[in-house]
LOFI-386665 format. One record per atom (N, C-alpha, C): residue in one letter; x, y, z negated; atom name. Coordinates in steps of 0.05 Angstrom, whole numbers, always signed. Atoms other than C-alpha are relative to their C-alpha. Layout:
A X Y Z CA
...
END
This chain:
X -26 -11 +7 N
X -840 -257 +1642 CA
X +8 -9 -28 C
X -11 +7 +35 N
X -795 -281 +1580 CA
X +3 +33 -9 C
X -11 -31 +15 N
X -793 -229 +1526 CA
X +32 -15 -6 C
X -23 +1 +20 N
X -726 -216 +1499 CA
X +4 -7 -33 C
X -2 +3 +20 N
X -709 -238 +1436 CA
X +21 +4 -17 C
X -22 -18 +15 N
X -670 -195 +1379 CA
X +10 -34 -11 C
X -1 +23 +14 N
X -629 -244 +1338 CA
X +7 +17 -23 C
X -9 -5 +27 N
X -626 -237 +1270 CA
X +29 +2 -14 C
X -26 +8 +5 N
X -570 -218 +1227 CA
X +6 +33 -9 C
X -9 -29 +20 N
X -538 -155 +1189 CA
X +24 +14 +23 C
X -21 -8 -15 N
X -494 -104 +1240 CA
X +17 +5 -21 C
X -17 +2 +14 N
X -430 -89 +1216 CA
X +3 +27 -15 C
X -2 -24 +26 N
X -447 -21 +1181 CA
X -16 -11 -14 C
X +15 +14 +16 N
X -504 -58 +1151 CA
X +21 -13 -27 C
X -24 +14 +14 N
X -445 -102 +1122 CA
X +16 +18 -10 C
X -21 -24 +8 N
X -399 -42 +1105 CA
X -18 +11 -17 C
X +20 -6 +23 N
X -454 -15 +1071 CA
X -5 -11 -26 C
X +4 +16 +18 N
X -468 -70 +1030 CA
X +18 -11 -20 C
X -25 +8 +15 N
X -398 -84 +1011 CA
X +10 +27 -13 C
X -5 -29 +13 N
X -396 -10 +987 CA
X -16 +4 -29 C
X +17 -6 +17 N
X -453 -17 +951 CA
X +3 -17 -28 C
X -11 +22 +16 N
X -431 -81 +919 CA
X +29 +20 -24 C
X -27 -2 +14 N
X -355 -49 +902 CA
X +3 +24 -16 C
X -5 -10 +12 N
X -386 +3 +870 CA
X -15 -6 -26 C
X +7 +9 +25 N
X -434 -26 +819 CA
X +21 -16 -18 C
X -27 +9 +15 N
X -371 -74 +806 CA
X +10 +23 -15 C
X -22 -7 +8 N
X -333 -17 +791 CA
X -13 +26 -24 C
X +8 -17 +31 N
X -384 +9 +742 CA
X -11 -31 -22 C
X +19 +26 +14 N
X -408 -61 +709 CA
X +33 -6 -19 C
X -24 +3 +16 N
X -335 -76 +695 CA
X +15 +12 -23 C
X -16 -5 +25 N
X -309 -38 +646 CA
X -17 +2 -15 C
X +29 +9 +24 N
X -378 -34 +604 CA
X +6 -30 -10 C
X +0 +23 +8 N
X -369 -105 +608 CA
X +30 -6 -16 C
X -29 +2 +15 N
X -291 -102 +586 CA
X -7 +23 -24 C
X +2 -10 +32 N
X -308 -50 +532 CA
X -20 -17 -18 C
X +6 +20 +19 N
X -352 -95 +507 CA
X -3 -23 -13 C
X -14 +16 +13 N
X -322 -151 +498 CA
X +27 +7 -20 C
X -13 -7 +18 N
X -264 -110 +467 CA
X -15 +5 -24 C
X +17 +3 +24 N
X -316 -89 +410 CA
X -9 -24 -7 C
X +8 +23 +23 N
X -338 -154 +392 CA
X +30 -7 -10 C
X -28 +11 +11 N
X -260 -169 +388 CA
X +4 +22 -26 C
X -2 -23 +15 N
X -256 -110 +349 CA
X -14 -10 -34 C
X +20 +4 +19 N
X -314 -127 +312 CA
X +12 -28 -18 C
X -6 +24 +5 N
X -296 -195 +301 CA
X +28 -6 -20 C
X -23 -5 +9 N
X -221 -172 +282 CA
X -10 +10 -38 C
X +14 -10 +27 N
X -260 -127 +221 CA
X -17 -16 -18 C
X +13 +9 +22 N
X -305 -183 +197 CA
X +31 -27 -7 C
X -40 +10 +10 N
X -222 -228 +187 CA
X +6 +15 -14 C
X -12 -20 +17 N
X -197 -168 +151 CA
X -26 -1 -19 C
X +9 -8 +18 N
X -261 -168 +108 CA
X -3 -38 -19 C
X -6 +20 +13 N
X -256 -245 +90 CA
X +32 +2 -21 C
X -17 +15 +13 N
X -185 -239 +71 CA
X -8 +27 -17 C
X +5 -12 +24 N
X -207 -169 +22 CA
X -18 -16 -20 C
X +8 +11 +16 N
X -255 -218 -10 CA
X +15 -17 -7 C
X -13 +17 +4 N
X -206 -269 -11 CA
X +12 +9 -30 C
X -19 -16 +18 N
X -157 -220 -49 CA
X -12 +12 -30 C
X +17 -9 +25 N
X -219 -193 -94 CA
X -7 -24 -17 C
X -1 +28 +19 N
X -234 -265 -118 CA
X +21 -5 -10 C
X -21 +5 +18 N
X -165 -273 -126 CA
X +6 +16 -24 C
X -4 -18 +23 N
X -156 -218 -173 CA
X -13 -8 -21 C
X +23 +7 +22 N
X -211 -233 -212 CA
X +2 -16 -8 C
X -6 +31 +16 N
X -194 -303 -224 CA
X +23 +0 -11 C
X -42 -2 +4 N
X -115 -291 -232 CA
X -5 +26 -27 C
X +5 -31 +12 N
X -130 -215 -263 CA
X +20 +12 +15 C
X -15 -17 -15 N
X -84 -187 -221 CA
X -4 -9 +48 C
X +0 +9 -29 N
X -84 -184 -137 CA
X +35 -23 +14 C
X -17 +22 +1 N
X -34 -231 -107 CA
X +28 +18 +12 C
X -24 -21 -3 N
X +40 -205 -86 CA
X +6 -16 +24 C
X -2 +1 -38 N
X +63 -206 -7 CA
X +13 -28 -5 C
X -2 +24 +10 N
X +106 -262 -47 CA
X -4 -13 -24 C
X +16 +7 +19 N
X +85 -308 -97 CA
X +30 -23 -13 C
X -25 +26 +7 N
X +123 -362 -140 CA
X -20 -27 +11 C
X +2 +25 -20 N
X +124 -425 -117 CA
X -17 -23 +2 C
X +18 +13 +11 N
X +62 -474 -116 CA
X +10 -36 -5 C
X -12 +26 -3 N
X +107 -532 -109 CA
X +29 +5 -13 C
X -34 +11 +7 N
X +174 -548 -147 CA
X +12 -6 +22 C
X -19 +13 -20 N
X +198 -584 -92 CA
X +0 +19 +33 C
X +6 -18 -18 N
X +172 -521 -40 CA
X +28 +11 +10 C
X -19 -7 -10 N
X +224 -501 +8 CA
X +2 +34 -2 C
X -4 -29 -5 N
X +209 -426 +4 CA
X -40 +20 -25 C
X +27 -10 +17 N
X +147 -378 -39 CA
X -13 +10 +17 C
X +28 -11 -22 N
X +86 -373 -6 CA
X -8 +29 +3 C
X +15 -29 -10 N
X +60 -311 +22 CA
X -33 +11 -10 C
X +15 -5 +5 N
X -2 -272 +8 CA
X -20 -15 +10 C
X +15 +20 -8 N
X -39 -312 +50 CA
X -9 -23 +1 C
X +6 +25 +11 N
X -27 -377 +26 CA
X -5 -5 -34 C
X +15 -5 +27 N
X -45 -359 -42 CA
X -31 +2 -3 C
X +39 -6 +4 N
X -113 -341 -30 CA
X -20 -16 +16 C
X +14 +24 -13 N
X -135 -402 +13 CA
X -15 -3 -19 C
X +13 +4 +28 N
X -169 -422 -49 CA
X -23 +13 -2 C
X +26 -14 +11 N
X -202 -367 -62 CA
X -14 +18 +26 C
X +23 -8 -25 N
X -238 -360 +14 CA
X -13 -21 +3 C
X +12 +25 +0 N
X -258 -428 +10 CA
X +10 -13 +15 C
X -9 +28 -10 N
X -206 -464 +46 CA
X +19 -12 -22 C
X -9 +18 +30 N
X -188 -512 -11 CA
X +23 -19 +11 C
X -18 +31 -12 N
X -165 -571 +43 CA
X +32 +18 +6 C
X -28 -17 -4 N
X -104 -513 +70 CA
X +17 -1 -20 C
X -12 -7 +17 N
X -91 -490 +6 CA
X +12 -31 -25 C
X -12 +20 +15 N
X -81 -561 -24 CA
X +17 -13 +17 C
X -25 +16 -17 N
X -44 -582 +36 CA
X +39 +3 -4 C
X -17 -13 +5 N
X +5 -530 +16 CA
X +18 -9 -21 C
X -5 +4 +23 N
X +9 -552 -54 CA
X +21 -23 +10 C
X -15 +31 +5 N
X +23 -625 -33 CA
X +26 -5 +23 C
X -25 +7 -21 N
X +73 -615 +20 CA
X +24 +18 -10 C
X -21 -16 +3 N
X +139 -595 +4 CA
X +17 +13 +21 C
X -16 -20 -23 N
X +161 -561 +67 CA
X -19 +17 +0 C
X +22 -25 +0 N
X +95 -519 +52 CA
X -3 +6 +25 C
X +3 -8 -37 N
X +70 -535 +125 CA
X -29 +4 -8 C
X +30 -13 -8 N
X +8 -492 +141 CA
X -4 +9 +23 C
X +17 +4 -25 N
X -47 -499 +198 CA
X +2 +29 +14 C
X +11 -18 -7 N
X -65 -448 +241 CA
X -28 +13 -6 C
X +27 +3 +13 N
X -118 -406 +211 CA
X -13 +19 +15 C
X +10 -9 -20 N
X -163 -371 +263 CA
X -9 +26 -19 C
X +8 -14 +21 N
X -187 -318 +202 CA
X +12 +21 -2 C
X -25 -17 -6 N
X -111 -286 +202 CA
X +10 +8 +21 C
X -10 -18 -19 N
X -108 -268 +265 CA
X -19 +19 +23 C
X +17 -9 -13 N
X -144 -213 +307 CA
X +0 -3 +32 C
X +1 +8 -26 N
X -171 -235 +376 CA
X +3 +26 +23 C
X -13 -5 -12 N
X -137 -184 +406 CA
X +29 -2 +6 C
X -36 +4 -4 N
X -65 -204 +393 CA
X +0 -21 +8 C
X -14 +26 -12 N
X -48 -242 +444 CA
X +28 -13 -7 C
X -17 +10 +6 N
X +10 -248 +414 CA
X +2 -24 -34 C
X +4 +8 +19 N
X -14 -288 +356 CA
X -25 -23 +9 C
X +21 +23 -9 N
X -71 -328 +385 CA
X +9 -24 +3 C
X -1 +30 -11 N
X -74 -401 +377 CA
X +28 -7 -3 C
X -36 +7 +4 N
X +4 -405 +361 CA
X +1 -15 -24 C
X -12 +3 +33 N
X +34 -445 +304 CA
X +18 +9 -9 C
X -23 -10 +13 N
X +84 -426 +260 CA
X -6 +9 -21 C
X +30 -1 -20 N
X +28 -406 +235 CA
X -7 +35 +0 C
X -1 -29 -4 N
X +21 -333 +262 CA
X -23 +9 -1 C
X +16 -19 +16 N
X -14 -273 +230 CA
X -4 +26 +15 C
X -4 -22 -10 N
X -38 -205 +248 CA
X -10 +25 -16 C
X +8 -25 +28 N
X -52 -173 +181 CA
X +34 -1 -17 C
X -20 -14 +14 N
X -5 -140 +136 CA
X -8 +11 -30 C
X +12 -6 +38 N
X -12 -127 +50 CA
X +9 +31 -1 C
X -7 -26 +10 N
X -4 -61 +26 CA
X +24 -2 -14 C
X -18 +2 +20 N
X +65 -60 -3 CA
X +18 +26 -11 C
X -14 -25 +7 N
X +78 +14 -15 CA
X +25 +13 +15 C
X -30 -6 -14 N
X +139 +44 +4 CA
X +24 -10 -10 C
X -23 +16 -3 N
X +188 +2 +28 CA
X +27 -8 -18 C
X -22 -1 +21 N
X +240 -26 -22 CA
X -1 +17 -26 C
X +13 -17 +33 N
X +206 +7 -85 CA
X -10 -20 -16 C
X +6 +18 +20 N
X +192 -62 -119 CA
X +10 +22 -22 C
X +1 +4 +26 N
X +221 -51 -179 CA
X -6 +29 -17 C
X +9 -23 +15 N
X +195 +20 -198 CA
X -17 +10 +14 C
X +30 -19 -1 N
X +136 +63 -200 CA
X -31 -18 +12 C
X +19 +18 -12 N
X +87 +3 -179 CA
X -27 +10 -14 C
X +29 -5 +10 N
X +33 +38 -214 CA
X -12 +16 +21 C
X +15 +2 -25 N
X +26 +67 -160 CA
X +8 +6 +34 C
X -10 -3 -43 N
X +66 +51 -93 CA
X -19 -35 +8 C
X +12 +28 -19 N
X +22 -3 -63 CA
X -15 -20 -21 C
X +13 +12 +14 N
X -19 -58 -81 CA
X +10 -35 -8 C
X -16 +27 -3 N
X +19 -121 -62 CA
X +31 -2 -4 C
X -30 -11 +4 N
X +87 -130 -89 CA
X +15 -23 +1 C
X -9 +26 +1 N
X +141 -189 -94 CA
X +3 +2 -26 C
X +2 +5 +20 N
X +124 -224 -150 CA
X +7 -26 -13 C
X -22 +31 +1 N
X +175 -281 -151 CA
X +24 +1 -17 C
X -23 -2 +22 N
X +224 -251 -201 CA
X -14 +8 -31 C
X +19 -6 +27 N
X +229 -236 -275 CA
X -13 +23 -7 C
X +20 -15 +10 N
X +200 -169 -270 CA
X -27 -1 +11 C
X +27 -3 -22 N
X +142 -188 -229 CA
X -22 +5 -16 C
X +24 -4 +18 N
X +95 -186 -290 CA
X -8 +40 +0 C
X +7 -37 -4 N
X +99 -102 -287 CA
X -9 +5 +18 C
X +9 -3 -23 N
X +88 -105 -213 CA
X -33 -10 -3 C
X +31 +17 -6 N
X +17 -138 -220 CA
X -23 +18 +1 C
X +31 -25 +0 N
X -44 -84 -202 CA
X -19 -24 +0 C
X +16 +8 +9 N
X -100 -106 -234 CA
X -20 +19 +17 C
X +20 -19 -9 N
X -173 -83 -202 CA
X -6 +19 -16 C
X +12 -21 +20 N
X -185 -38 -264 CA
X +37 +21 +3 C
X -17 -12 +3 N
X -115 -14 -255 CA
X +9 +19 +24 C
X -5 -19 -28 N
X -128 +28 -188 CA
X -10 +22 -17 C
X +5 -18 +6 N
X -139 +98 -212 CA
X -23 +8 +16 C
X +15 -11 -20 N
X -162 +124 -151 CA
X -26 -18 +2 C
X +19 +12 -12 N
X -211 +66 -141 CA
X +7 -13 +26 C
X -8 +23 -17 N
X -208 -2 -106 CA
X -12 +10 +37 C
X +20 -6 -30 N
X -262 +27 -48 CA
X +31 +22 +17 C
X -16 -16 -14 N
X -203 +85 -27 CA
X +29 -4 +3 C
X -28 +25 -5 N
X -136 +35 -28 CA
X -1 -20 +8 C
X -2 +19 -17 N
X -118 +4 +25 CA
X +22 -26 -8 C
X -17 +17 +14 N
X -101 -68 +3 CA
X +18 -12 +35 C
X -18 +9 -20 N
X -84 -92 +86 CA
X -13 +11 +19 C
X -3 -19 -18 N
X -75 -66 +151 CA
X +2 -22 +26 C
X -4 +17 -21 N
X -76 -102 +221 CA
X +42 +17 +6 C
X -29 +0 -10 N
X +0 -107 +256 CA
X +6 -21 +10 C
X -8 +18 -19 N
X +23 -131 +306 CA
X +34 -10 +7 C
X -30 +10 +0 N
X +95 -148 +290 CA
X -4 -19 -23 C
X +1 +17 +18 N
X +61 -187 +231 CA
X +14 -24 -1 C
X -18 +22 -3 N
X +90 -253 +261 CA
X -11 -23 -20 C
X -2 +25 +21 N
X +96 -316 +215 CA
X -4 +3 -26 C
X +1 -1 +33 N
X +71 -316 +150 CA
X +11 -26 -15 C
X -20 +17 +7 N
X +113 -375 +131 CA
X +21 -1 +12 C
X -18 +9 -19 N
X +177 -383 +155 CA
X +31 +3 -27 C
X -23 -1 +9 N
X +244 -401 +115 CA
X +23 +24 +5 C
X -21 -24 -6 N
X +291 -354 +147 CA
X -11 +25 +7 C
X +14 -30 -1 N
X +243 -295 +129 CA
X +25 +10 -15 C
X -18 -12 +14 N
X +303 -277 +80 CA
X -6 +6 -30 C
X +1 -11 +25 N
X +310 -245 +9 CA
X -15 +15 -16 C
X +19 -19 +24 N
X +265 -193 +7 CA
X -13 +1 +40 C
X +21 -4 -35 N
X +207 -204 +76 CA
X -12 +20 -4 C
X +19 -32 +5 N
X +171 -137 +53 CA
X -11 +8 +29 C
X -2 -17 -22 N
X +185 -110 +125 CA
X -19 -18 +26 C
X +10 +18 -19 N
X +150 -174 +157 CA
X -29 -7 -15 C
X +20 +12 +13 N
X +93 -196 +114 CA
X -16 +31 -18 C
X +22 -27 +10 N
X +66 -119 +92 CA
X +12 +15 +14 C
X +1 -31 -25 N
X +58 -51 +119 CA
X +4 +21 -32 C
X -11 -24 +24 N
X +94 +19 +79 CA
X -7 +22 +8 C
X -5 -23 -9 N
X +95 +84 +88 CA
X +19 +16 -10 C
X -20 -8 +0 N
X +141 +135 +82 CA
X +21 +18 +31 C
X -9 -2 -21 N
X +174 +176 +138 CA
X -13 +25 +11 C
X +25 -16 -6 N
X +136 +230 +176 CA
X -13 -8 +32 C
X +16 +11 -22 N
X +123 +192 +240 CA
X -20 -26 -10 C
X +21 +18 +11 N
X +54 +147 +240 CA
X -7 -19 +20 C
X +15 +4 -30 N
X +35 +134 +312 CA
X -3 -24 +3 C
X +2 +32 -1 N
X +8 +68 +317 CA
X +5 -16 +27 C
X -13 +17 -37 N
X +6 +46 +395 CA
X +4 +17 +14 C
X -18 -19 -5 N
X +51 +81 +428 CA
X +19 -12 +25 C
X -8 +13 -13 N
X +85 +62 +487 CA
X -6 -25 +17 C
X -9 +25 -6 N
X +101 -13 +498 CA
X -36 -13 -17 C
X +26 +18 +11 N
X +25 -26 +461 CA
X +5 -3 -32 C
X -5 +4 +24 N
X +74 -27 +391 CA
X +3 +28 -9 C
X -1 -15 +11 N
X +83 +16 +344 CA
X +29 +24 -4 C
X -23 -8 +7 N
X +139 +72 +347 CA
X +16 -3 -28 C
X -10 +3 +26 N
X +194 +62 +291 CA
X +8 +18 -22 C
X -1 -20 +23 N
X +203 +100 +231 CA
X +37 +13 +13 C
X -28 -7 -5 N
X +273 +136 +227 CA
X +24 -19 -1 C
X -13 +27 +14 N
X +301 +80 +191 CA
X -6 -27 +10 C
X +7 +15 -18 N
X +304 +25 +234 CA
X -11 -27 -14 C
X +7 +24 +19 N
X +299 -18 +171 CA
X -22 -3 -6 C
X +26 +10 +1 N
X +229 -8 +168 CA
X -21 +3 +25 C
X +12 -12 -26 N
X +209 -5 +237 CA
X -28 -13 +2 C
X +31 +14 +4 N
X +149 -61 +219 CA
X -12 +8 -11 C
X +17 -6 +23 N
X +122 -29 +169 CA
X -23 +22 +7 C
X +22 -16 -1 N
X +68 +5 +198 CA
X -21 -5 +9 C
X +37 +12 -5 N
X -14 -6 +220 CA
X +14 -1 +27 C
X +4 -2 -31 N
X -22 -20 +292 CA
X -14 -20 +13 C
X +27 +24 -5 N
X -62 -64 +331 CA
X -1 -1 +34 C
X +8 +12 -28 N
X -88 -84 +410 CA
X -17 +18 +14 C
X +23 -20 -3 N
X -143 -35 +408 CA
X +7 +22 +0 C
X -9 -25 -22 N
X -141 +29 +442 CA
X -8 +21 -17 C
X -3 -24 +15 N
X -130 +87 +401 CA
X -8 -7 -38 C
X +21 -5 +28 N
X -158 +54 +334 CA
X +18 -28 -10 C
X +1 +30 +19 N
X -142 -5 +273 CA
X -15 +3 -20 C
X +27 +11 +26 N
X -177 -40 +228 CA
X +20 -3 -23 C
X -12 +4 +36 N
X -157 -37 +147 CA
X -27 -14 -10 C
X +9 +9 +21 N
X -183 -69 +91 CA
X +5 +13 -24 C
X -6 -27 +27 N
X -192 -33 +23 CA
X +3 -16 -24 C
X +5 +20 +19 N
X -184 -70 -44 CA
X -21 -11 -9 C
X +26 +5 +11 N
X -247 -62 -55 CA
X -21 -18 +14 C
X +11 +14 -21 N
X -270 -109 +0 CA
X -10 +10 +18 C
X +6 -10 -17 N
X -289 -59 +40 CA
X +15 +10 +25 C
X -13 -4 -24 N
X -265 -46 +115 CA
X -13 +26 +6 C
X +2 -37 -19 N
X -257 +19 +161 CA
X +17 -8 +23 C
X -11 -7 -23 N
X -239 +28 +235 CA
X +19 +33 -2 C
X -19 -19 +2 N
X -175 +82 +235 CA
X +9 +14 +17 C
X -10 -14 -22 N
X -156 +128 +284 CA
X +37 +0 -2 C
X -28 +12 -3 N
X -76 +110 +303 CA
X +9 +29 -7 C
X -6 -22 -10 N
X -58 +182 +306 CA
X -14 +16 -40 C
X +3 -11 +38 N
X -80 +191 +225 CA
X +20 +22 -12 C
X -27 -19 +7 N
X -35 +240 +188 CA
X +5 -11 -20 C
X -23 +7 +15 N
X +19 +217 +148 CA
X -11 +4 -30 C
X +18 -4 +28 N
X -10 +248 +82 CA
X -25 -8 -3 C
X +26 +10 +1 N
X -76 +227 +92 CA
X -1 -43 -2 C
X -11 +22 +1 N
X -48 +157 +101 CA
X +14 -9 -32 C
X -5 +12 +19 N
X -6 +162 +45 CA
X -16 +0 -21 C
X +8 -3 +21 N
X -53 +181 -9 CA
X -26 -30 +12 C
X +10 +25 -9 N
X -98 +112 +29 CA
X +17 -19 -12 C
X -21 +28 +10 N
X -38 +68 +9 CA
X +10 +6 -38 C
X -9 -10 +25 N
X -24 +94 -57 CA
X -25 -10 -24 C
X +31 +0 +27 N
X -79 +67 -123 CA
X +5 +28 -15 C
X +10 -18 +15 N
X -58 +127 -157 CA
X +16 +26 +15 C
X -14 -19 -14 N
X -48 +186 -111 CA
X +13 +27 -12 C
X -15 -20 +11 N
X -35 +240 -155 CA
X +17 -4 -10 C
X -21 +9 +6 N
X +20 +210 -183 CA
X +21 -2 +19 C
X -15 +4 -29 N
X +49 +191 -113 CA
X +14 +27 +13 C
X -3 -23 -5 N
X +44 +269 -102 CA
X +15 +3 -7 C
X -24 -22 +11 N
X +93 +297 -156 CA
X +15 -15 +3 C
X -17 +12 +10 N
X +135 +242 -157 CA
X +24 +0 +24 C
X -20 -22 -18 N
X +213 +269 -125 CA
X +6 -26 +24 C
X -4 +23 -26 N
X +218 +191 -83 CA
X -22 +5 +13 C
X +20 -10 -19 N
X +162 +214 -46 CA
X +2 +14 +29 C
X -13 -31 -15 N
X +188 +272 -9 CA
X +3 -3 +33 C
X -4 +3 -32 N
X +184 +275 +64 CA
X +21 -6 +7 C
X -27 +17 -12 N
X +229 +230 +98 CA
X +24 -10 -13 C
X -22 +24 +17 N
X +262 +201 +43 CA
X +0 -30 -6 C
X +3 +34 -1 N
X +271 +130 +47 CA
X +15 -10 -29 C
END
């Protein structure tokens, strides 16, 4: 007599099984694996923000003062004044950028992988050449008074710019608890001609206002009251949190959702001053 012979092979709960078993380790492997690739971006974003606070602390130290969101012009023949960022090429050790700058008079600059955090996709790999940090520049349209202590970065392209200049010995509070920059994601172009008169609102971050909320919506940042400074605030890619920089070269991860006072006395070198003083005042712009 022939025996019968089974044939090999998986029935179709076997298979249902297996594709169960499969779609659920997927559906635990995956986002471990997506949160942690967001932390190294994260991470990665924080050690960018801590090159350009050394950048800024060398600069100081060599200059005696930190550098201003705008600068005067390294070129006579320069179509426009460099930004904070192209000031301090130099002093992170890109010499070839920062002399490219010098020698070209349309002041064309590379893309610098350093200034921008690898979560803004909207900044990755672009020219123009796009940024995703922001200077401390106090509150908004306060150049020309009380710079001792609204911010740390100021425009320093006119004749009073010499009063604007914070020196490291000239933080009260201490360089470690003033924030010199801030991630943002409306940062955009840190060169560009038709930034205008006064770029404050594009090339640094203010405060002022009593709304803070960093991602909010659309992934951006809700706008202040005043629509005129609707950039001017932290924000970032990362989910509930940004990365700052302190003058002091030191970095911190920030919870988006910070309070307004606790923020401002962060942006401020000399907070008790910031306190009594009547332009202060909740929601006065």
């Amino acid at each position: 007599m022939r025996r019968s012979r089974r044939l090999a092979g998986f029935t179709l709960v076997e298979l249902l099984v297996v594709i169960t078993i499969i779609g659920v380790l997927a559906a635990l492997i995956v986002p471990a694996v997506s949160g942690a690739l967001e932390t190294a971006r994260r991470n990665t974003c924080n050690n960018n923000l801590s090159q350009v606070g050394l950048g800024a602390f060398n600069y100081a130290s060599n200059k005696g003062y930190y550098p201003g969101y705008l600068n005067p012009k390294l070129n006579t023949g320069a179509t426009a004044n460099p930004s904070w960022q192209i000031v301090m090429l130099n002093d992170m050790g890109r010499e070839n950028a920062y002399r490219s700058w010098i020698d070209a008079a349309t002041g064309e600059t590379p893309y610098l992988e350093m200034y921008v955090c690898p979560s803004d996709n909207t900044a990755i790999g672009l020219p123009g050449p796009f940024t995703s940090f922001a200077v401390n520049t106090g509150r908004l349209g306060n150049d020309d008074t009380n710079s001792v202590f609204d911010g740390v970065c100021h425009n320093l392209t006119t004749n009073t710019a010499r009063s604007r200049r914070v020196t490291i010995d000239g933080i009260p509070d201490g360089a470690d608890v003033t924030i010199l920059a801030s991630e943002n994601v409306d940062a955009n172009r840190y060169f560009d001609t038709a930034m205008g008169t006064d770029p404050e609102d594009l090339l640094g971050i203010s405060w002022g206002g009593p709304q803070l909320q960093a991602n909010k919506n659309t992934g951006k940042r809700t706008a202040f009251t005043s629509q005129e400074i609707q950039y001017a605030r932290p924000s970032s890619n990362h989910s509930g949190v940004f990365n700052v920089v302190f003058a002091g070269r030191n970095t911190k991860t920030l919870d988006e959702n910070i309070d307004v006072d606790v923020w401002r006395q962060l942006m401020t070198p000399n907070g008790k001053k910031a306190g009594t003083a009547t332009v202060l005042q909740e929601g006065s712009y």
